[in-house]
N, CA, C and O atoms as a Maestro MAE file, in Angstrom:
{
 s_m_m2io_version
 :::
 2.0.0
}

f_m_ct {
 s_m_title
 :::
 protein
 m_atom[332] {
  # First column is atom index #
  i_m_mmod_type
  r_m_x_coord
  r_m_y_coord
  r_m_z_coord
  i_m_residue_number
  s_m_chain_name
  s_m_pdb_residue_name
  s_m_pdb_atom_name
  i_m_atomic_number
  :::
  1 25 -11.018 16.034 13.791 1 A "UNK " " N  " 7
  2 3 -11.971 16.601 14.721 1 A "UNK " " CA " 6
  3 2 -13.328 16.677 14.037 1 A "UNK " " C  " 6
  4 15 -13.575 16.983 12.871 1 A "UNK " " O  " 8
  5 25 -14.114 16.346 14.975 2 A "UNK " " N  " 7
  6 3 -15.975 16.095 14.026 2 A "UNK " " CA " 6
  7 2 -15.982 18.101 14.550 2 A "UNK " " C  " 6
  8 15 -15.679 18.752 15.550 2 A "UNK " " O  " 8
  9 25 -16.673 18.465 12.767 3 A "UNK " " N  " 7
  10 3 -17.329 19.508 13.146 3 A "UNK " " CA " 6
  11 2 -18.573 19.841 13.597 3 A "UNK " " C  " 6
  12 15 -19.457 19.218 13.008 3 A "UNK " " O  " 8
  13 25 -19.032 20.747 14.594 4 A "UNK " " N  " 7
  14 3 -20.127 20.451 15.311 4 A "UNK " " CA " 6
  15 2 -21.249 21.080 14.143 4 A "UNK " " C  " 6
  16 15 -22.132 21.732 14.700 4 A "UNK " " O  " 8
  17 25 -21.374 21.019 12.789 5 A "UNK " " N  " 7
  18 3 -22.384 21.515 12.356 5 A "UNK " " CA " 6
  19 2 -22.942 19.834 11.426 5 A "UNK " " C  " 6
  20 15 -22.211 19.003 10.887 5 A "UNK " " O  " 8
  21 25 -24.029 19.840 11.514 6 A "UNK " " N  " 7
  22 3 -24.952 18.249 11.332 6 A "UNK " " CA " 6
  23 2 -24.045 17.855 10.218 6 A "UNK " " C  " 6
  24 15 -23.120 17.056 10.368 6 A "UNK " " O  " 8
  25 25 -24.327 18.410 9.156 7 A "UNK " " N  " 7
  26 3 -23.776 17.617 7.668 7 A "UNK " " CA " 6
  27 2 -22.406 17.325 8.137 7 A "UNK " " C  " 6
  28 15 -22.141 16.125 8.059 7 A "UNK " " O  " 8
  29 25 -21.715 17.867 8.475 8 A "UNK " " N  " 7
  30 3 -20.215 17.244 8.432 8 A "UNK " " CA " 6
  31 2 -19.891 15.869 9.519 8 A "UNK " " C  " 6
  32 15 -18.794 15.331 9.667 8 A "UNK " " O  " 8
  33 25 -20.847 15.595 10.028 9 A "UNK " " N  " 7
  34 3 -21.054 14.403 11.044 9 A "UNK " " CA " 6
  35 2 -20.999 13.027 11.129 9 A "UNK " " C  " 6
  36 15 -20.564 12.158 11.884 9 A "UNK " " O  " 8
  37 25 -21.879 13.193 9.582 10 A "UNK " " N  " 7
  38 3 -22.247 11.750 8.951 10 A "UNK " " CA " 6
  39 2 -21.164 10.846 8.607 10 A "UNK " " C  " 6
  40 15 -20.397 11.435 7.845 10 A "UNK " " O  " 8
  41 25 -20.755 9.582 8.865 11 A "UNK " " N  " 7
  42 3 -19.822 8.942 8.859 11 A "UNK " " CA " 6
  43 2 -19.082 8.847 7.411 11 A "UNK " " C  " 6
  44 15 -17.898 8.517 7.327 11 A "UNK " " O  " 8
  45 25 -20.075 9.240 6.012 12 A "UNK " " N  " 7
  46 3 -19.194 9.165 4.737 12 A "UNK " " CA " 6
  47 2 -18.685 10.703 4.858 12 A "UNK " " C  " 6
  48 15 -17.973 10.871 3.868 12 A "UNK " " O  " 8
  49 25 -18.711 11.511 5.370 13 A "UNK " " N  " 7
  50 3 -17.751 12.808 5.747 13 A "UNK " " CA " 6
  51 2 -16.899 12.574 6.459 13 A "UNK " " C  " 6
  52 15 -15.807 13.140 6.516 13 A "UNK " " O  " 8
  53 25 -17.310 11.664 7.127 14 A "UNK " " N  " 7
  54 3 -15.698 11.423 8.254 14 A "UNK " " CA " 6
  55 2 -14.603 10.932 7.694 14 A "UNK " " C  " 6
  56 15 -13.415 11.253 7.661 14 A "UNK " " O  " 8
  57 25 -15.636 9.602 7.015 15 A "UNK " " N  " 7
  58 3 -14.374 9.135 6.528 15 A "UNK " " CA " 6
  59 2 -13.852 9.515 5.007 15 A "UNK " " C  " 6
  60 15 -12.813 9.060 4.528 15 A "UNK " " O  " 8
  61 25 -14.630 10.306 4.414 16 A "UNK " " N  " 7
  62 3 -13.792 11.255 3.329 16 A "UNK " " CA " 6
  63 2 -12.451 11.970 3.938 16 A "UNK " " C  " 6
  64 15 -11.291 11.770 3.578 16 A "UNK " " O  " 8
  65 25 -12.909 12.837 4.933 17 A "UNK " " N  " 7
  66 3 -11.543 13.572 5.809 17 A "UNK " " CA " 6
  67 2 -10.495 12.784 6.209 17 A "UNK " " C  " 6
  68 15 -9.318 13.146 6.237 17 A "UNK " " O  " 8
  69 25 -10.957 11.615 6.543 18 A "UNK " " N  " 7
  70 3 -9.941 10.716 7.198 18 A "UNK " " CA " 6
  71 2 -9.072 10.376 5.698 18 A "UNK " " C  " 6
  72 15 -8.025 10.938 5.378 18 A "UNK " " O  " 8
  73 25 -9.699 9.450 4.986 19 A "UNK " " N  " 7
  74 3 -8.509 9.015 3.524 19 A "UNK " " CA " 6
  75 2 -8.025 10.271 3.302 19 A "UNK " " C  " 6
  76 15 -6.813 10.257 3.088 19 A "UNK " " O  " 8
  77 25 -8.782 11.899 3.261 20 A "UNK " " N  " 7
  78 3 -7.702 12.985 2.300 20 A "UNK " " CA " 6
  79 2 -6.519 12.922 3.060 20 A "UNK " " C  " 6
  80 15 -5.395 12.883 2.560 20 A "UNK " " O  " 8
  81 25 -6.852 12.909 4.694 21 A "UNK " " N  " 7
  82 3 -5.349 13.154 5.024 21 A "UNK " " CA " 6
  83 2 -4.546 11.958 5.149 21 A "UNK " " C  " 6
  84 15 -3.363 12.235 5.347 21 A "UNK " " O  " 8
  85 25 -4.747 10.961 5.109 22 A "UNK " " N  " 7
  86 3 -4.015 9.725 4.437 22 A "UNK " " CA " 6
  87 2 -3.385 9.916 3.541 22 A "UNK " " C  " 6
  88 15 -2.184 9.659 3.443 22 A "UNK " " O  " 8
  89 25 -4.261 10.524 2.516 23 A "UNK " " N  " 7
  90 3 -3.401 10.503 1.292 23 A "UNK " " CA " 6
  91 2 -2.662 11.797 1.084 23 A "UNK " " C  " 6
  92 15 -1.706 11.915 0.317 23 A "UNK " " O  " 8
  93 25 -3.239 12.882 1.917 24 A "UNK " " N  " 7
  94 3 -2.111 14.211 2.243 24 A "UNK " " CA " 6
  95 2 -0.736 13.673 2.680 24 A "UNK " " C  " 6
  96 15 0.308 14.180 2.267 24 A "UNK " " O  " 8
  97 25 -0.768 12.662 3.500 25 A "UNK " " N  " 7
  98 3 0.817 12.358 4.474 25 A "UNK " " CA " 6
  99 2 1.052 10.671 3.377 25 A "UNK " " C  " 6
  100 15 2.010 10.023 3.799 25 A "UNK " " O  " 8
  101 25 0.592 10.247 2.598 26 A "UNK " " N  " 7
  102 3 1.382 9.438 1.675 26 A "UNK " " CA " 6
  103 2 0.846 8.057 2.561 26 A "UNK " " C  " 6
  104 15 1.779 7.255 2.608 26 A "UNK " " O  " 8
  105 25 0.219 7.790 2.929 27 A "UNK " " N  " 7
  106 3 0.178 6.471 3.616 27 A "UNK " " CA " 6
  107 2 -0.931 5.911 3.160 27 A "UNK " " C  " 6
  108 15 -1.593 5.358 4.038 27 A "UNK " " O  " 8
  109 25 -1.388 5.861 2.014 28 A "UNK " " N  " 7
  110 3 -2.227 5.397 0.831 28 A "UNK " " CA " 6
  111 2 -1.435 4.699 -0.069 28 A "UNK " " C  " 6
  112 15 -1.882 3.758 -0.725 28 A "UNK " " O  " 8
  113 25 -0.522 5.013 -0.132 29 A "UNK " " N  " 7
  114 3 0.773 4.055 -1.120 29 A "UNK " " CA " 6
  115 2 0.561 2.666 -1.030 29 A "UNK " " C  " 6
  116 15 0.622 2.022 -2.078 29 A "UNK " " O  " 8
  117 25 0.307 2.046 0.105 30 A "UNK " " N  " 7
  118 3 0.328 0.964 0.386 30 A "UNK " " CA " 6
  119 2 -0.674 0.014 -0.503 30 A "UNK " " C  " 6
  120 15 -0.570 -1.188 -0.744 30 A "UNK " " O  " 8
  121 25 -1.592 0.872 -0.873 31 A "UNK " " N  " 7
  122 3 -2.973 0.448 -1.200 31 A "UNK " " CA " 6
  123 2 -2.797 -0.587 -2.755 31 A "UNK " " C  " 6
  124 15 -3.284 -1.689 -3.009 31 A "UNK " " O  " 8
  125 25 -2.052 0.160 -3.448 32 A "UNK " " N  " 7
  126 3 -1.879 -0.369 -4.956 32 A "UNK " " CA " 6
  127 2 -1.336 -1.511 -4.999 32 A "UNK " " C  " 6
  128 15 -0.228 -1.748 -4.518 32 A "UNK " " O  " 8
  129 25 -2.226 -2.534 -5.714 33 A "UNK " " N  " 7
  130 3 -1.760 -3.904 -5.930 33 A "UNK " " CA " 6
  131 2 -0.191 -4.488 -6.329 33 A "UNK " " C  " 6
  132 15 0.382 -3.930 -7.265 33 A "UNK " " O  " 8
  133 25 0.288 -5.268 -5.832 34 A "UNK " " N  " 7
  134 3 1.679 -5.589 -6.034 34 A "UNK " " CA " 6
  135 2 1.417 -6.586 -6.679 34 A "UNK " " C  " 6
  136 15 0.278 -7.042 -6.785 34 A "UNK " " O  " 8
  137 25 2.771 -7.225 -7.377 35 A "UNK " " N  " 7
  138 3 3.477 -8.541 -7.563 35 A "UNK " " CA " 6
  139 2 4.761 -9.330 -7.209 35 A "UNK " " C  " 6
  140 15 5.569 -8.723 -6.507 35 A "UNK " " O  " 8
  141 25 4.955 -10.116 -7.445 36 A "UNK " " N  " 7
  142 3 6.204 -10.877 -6.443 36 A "UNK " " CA " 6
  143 2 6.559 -11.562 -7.523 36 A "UNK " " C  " 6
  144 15 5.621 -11.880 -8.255 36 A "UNK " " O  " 8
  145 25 7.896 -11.969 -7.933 37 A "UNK " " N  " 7
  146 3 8.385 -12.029 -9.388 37 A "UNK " " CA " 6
  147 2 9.514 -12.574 -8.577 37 A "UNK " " C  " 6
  148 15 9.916 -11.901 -7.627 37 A "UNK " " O  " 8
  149 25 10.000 -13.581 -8.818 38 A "UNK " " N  " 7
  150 3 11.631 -14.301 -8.564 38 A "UNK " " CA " 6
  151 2 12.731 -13.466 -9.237 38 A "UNK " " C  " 6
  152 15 12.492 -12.684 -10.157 38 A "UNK " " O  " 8
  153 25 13.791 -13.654 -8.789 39 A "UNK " " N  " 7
  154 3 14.651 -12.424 -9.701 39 A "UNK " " CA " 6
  155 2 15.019 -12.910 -10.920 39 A "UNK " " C  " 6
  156 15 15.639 -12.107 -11.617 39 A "UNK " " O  " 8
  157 25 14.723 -14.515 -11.604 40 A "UNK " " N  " 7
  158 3 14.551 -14.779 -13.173 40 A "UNK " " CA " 6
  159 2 13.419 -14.303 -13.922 40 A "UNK " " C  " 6
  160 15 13.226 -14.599 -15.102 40 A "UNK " " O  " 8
  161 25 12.627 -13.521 -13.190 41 A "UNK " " N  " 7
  162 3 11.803 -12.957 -13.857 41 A "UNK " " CA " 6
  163 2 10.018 -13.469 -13.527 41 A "UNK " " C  " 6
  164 15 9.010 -12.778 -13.668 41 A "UNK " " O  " 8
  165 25 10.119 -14.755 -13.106 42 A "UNK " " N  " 7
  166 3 8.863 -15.444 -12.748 42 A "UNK " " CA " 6
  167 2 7.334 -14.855 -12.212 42 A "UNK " " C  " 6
  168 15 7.508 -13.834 -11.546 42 A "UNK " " O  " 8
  169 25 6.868 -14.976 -12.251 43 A "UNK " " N  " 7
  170 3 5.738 -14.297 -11.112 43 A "UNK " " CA " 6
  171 2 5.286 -15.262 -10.474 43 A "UNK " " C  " 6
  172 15 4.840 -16.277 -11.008 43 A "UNK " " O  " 8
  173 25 5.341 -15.073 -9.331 44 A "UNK " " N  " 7
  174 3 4.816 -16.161 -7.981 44 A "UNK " " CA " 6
  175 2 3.651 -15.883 -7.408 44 A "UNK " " C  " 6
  176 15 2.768 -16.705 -7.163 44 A "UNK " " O  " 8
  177 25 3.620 -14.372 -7.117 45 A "UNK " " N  " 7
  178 3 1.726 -14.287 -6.803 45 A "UNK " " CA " 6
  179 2 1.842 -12.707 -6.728 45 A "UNK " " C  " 6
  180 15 2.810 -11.999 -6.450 45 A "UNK " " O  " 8
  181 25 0.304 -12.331 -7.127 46 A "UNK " " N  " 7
  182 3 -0.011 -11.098 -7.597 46 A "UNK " " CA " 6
  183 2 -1.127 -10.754 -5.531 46 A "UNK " " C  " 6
  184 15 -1.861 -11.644 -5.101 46 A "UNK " " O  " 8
  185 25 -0.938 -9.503 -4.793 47 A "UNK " " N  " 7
  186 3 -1.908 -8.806 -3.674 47 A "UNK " " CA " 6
  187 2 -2.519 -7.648 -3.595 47 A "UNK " " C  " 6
  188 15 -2.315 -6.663 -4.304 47 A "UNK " " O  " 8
  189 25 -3.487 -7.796 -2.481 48 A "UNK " " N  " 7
  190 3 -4.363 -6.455 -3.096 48 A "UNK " " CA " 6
  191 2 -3.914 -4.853 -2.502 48 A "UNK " " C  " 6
  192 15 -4.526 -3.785 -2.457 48 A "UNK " " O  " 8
  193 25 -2.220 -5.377 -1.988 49 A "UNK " " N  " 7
  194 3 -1.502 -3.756 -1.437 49 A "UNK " " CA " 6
  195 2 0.054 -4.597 -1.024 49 A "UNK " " C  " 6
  196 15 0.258 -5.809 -0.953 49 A "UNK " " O  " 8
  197 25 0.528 -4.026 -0.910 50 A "UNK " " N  " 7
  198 3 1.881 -4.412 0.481 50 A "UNK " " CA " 6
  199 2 1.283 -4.507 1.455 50 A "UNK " " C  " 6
  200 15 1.193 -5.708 1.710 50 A "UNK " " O  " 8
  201 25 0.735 -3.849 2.279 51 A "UNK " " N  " 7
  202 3 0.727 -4.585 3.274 51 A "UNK " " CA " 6
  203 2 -0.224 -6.042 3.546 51 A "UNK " " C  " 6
  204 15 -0.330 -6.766 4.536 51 A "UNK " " O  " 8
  205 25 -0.793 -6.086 2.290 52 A "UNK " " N  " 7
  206 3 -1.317 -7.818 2.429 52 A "UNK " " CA " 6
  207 2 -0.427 -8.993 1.935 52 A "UNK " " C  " 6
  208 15 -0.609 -10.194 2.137 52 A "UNK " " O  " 8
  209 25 0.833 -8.231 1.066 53 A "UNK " " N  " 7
  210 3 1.680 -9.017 0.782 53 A "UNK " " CA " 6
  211 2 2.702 -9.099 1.805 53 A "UNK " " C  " 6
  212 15 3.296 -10.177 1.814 53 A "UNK " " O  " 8
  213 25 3.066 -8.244 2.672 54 A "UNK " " N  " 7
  214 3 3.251 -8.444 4.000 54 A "UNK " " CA " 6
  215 2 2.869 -9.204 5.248 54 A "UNK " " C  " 6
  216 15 3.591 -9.675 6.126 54 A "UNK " " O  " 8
  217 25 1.306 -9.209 5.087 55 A "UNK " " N  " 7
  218 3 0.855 -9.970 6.115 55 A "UNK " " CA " 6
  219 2 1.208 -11.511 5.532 55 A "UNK " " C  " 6
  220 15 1.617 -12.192 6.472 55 A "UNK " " O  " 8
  221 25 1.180 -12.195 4.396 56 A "UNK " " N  " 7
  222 3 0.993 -13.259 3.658 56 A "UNK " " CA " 6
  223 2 2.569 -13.875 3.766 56 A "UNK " " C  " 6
  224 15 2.922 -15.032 3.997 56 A "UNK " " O  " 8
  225 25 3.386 -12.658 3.511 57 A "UNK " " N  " 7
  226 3 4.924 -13.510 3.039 57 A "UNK " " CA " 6
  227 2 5.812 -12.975 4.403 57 A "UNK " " C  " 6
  228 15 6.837 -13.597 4.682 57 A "UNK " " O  " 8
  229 25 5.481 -12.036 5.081 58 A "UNK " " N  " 7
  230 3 5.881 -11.796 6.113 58 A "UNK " " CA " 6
  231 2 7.554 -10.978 5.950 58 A "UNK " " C  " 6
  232 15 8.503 -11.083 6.728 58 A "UNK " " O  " 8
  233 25 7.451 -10.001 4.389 59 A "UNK " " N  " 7
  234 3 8.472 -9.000 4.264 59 A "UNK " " CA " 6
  235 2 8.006 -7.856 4.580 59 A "UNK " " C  " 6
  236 15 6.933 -7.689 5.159 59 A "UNK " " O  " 8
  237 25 8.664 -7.102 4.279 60 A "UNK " " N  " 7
  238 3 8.624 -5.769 5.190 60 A "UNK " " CA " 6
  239 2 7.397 -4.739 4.082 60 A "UNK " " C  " 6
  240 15 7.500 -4.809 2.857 60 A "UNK " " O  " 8
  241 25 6.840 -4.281 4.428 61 A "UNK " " N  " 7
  242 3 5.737 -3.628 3.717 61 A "UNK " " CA " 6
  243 2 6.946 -2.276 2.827 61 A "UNK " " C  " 6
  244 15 6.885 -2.074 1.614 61 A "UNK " " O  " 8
  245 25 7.552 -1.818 3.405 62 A "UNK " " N  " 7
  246 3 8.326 -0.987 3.323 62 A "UNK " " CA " 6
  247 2 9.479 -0.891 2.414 62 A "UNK " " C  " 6
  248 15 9.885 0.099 1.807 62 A "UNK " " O  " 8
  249 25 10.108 -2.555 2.432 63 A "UNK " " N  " 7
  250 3 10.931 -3.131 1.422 63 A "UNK " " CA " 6
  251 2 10.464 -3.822 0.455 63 A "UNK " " C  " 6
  252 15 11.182 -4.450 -0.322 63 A "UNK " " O  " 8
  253 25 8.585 -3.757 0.373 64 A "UNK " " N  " 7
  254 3 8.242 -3.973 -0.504 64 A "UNK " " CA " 6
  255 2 7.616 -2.979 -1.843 64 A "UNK " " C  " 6
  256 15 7.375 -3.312 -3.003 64 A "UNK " " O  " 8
  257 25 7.454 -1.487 -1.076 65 A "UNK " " N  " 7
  258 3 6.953 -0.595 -1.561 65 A "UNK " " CA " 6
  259 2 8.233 0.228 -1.983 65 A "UNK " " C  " 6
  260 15 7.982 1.221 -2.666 65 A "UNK " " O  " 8
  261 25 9.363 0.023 -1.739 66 A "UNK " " N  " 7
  262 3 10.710 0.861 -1.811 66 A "UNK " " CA " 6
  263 2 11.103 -0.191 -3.300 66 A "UNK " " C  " 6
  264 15 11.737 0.386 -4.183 66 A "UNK " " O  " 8
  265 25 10.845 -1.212 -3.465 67 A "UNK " " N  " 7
  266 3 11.629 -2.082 -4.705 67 A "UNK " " CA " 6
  267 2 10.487 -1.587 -5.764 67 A "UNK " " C  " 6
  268 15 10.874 -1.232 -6.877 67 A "UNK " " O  " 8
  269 25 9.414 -1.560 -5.526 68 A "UNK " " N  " 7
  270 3 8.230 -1.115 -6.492 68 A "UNK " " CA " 6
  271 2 8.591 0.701 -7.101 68 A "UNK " " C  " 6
  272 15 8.351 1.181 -8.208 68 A "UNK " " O  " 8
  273 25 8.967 1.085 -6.388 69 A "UNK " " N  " 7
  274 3 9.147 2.196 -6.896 69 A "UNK " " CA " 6
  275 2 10.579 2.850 -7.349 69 A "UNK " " C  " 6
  276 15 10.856 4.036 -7.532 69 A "UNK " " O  " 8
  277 25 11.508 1.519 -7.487 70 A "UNK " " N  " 7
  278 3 12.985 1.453 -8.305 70 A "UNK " " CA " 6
  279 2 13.767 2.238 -6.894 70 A "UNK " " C  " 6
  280 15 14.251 3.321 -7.223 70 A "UNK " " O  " 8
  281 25 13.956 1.917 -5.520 71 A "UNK " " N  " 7
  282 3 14.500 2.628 -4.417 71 A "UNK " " CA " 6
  283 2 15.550 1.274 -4.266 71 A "UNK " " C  " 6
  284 15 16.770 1.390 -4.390 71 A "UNK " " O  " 8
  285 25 14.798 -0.145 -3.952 72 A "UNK " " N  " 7
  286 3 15.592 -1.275 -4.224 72 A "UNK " " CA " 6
  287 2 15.444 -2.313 -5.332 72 A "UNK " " C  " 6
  288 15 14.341 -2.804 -5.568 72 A "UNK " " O  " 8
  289 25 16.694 -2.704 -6.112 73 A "UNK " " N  " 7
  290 3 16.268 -3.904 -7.202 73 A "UNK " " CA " 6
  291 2 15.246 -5.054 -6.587 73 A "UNK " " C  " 6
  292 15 14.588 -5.756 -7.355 73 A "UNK " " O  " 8
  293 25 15.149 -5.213 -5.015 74 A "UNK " " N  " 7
  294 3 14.557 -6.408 -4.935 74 A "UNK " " CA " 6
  295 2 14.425 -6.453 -2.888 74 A "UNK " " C  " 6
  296 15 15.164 -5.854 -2.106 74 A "UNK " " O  " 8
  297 25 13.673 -7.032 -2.671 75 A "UNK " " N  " 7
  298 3 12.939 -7.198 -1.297 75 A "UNK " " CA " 6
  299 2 13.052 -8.902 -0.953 75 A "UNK " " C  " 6
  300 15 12.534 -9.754 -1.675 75 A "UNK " " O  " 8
  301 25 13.816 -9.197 0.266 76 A "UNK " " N  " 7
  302 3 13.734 -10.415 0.487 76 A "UNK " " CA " 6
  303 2 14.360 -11.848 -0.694 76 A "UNK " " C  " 6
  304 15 14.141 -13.056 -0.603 76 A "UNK " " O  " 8
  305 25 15.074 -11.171 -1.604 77 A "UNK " " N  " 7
  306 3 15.117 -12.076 -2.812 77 A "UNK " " CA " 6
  307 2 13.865 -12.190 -3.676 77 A "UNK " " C  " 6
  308 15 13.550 -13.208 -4.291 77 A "UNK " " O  " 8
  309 25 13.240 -11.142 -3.665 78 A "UNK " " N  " 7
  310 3 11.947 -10.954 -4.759 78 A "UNK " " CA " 6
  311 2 12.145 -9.867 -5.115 78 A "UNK " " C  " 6
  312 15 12.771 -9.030 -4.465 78 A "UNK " " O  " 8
  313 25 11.540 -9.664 -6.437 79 A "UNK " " N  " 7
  314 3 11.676 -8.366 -7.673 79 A "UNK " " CA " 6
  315 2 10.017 -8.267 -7.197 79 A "UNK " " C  " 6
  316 15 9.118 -9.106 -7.156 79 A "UNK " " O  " 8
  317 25 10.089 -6.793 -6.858 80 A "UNK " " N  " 7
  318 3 8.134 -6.239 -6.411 80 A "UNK " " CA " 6
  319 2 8.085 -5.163 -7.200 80 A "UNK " " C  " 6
  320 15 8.863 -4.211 -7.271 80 A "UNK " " O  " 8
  321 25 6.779 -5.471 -7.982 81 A "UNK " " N  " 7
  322 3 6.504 -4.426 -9.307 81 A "UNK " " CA " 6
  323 2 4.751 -4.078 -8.616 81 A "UNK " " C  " 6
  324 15 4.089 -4.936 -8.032 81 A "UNK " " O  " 8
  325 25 4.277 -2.622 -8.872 82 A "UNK " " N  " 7
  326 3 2.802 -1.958 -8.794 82 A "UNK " " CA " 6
  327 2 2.268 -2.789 -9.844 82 A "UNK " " C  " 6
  328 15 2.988 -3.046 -10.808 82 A "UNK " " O  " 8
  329 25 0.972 -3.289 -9.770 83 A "UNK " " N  " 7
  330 3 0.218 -3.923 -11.064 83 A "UNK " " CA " 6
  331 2 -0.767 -2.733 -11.247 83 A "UNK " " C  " 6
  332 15 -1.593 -2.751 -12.159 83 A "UNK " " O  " 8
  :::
 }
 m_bond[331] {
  # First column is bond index #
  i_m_from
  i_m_to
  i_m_order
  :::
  1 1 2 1
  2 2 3 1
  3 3 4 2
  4 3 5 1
  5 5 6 1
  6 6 7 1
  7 7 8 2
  8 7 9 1
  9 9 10 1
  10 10 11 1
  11 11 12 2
  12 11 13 1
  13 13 14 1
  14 14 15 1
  15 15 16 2
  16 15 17 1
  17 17 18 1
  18 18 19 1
  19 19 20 2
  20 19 21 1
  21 21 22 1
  22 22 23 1
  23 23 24 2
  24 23 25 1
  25 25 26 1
  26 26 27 1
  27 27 28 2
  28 27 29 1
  29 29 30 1
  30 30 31 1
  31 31 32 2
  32 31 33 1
  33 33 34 1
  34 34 35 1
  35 35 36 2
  36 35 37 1
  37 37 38 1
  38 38 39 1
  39 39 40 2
  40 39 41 1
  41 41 42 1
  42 42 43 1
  43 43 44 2
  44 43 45 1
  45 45 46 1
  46 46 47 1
  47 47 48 2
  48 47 49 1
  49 49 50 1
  50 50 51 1
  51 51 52 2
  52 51 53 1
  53 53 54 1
  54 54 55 1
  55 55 56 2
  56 55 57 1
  57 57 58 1
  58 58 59 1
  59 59 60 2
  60 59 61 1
  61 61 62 1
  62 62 63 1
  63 63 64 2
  64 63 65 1
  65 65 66 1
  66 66 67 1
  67 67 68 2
  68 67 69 1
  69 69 70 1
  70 70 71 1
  71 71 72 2
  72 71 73 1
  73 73 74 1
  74 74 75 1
  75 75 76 2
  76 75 77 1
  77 77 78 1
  78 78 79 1
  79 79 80 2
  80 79 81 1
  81 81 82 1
  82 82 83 1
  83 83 84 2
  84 83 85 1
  85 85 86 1
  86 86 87 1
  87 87 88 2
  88 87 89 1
  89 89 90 1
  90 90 91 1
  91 91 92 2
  92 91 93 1
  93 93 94 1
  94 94 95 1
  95 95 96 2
  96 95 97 1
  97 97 98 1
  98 98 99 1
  99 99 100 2
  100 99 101 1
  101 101 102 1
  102 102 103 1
  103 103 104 2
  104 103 105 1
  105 105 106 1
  106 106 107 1
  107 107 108 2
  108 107 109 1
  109 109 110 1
  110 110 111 1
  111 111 112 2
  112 111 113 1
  113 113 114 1
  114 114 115 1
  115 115 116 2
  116 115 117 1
  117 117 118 1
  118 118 119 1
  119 119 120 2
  120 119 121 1
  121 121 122 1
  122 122 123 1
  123 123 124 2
  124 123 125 1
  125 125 126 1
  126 126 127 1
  127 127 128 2
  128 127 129 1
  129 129 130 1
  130 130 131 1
  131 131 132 2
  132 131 133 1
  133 133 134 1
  134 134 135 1
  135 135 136 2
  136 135 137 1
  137 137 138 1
  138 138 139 1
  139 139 140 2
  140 139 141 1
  141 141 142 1
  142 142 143 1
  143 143 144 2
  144 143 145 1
  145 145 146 1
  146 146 147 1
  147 147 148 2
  148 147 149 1
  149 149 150 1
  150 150 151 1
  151 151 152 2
  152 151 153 1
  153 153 154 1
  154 154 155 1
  155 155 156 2
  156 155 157 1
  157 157 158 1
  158 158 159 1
  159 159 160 2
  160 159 161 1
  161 161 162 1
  162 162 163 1
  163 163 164 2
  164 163 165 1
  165 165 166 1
  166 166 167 1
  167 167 168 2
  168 167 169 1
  169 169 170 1
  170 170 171 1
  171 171 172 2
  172 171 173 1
  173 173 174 1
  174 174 175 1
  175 175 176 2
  176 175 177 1
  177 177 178 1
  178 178 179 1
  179 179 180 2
  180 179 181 1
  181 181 182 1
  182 182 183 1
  183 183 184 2
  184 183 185 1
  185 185 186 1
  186 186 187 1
  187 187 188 2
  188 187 189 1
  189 189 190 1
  190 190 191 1
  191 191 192 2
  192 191 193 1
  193 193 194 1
  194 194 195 1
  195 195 196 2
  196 195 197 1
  197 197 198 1
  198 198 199 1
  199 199 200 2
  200 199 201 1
  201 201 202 1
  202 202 203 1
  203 203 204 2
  204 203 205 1
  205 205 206 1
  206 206 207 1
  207 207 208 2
  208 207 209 1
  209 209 210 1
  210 210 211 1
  211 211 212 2
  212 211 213 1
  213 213 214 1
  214 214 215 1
  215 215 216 2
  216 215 217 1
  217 217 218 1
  218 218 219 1
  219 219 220 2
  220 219 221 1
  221 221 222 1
  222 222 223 1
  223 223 224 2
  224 223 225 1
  225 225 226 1
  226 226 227 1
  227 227 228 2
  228 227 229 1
  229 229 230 1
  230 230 231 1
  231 231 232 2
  232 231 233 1
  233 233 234 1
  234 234 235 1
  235 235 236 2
  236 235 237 1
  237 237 238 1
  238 238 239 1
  239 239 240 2
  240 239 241 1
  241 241 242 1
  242 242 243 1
  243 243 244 2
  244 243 245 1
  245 245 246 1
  246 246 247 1
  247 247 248 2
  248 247 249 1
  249 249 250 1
  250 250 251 1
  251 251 252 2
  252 251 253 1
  253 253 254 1
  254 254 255 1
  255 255 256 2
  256 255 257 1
  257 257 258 1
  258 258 259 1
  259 259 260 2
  260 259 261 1
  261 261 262 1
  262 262 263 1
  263 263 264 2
  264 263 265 1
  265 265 266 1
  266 266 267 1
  267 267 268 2
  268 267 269 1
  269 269 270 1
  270 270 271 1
  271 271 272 2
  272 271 273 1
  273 273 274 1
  274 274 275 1
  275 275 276 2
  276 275 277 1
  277 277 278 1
  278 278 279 1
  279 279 280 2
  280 279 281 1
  281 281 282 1
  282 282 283 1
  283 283 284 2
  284 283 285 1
  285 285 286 1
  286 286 287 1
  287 287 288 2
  288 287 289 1
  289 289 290 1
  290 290 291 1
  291 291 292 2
  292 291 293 1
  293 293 294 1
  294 294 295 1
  295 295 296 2
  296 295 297 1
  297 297 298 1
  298 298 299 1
  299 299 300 2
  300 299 301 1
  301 301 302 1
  302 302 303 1
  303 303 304 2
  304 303 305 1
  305 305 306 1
  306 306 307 1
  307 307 308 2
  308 307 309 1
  309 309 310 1
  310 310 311 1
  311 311 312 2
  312 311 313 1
  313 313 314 1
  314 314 315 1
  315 315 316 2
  316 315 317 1
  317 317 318 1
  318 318 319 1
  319 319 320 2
  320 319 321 1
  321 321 322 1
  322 322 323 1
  323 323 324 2
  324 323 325 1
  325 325 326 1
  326 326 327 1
  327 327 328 2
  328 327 329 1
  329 329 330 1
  330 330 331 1
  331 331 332 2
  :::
 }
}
């Protein structure tokens, strides 16, 4: 909600409020660069979040951020590590 007093109006206040509560409810996670690693260990290509490695390889943002954080060994037949 915009507060009706001037300073809090300005669009770099808005969108300060907007990322805190992003990152209050965890949906900033996404943001941190991944890698994509074959399960011999390889690296195939390094993105600038899950969900761009999502948009690109077309796995699940979700099963890519769950293997990064040791939830699954691996996403789609790829090992996904945070860079």
């Amino acid at each position: 909600m915009i507060d009706s007093r001037r300073k809090n109006n300005d669009q770099e206040e808005i969108n300060r409020k907007i990322k805190e509560t992003k990152r209050k409810n965890g949906s900033l996670s996404c943001e941190k660069p991944v890698a994509q690693y074959t399960i011999d260990g390889t690296l195939v290509s390094t993105y600038d979040s899950a969900t761009d490695a999502e948009r690109k390889t077309g796995i699940s943002r979700g099963g890519i951020q769950r293997c990064c954080v040791g939830r699954y060994s691996q996403a789609k037949g790829y090992v996904w590590k945070y860079i």
